[in-house]
N, C-alpha and C positions, 0 to 999 in steps of 0.2 A: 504494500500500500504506500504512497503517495506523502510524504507529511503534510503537505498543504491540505487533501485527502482526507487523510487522519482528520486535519485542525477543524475542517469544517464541520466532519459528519459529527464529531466532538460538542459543539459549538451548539450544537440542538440542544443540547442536555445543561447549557449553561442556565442561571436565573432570567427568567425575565420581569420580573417584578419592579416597577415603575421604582420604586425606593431603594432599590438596591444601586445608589450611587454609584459613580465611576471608581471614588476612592475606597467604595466600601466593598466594589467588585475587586481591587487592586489588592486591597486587605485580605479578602478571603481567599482571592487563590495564592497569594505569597504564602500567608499561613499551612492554604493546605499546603503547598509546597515542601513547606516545613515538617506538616505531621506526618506525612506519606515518608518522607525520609527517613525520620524518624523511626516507622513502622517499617520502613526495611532495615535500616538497624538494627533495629529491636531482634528482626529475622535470624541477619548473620551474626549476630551477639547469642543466639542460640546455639547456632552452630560452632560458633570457631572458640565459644568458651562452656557449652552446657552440652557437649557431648551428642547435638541433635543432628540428621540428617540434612544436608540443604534440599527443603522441599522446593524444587523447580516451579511447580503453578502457583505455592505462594507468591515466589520471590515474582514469579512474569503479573501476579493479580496486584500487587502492592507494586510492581514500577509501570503498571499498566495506569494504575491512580495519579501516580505522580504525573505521567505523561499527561493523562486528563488536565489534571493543574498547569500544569505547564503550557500545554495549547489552549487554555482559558486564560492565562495570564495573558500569552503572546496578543490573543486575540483579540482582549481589552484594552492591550493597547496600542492597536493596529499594526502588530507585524508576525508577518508567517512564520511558520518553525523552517521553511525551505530556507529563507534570507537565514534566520538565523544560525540553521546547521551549515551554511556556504560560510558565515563568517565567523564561527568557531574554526573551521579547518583552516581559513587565509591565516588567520589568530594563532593556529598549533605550527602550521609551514612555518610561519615565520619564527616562531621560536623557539620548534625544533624540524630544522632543515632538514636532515639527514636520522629521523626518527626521535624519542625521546633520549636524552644522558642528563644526568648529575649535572655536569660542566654548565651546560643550556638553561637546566632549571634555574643557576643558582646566578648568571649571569643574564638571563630576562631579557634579550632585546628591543622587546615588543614593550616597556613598562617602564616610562621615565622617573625614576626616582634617585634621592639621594642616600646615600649610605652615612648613617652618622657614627 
């Protein structure tokens, strides 16, 4: 499927409730954003410390959510998940050329700051 695809048929299941402001749209899918992640943590926090099995259709049901939030956020505020996966990769090429290293990560070319 398509993200843009994805974002729209998504996009059905958003509120549409006259009172559900822009910011208050903004708010609730950052949040979910946050709880979904959250709840997949919680998952591999089972596994990689309480001995549990990685269950696959959890982990795809809980980042299937998050995805939701995610193309509800984009949506609200008018940009595709297409633009924004095209510019996560321009964003990763450029600072790591030649795949990910240590060296790359910790010299950051893509992110002007100072070192104090």
């Amino acid at each position: 499927m398509e993200l843009n695809t994805y974002q729209s048929l998504a996009a059905r299941t958003m509120t549409a409730d006259p009172d559900f402001t822009f910011e208050k749209q903004l708010a609730n899918f950052a949040l979910g954003i946050a709880g979904e992640g959250g709840e997949i943590a919680d998952e591999l926090k089972k596994v990689l410390f309480h001995g549990h099995p990685l269950d696959r259709t959890v982990l795809a049901d809980e980042l299937g959510d998050l995805l939701w939030y995610v193309a509800a956020l984009a949506s609200s505020a008018g940009l595709t998940l297409e633009e924004i996966a095209a510019g996560n990769v321009a964003k990763l090429r450029k600072r790591y050329p030649d795949g990910f290293t240590s060296a790359d990560s910790l010299r950051r070319v893509d992110v002007a700051r100072e070192r104090v």
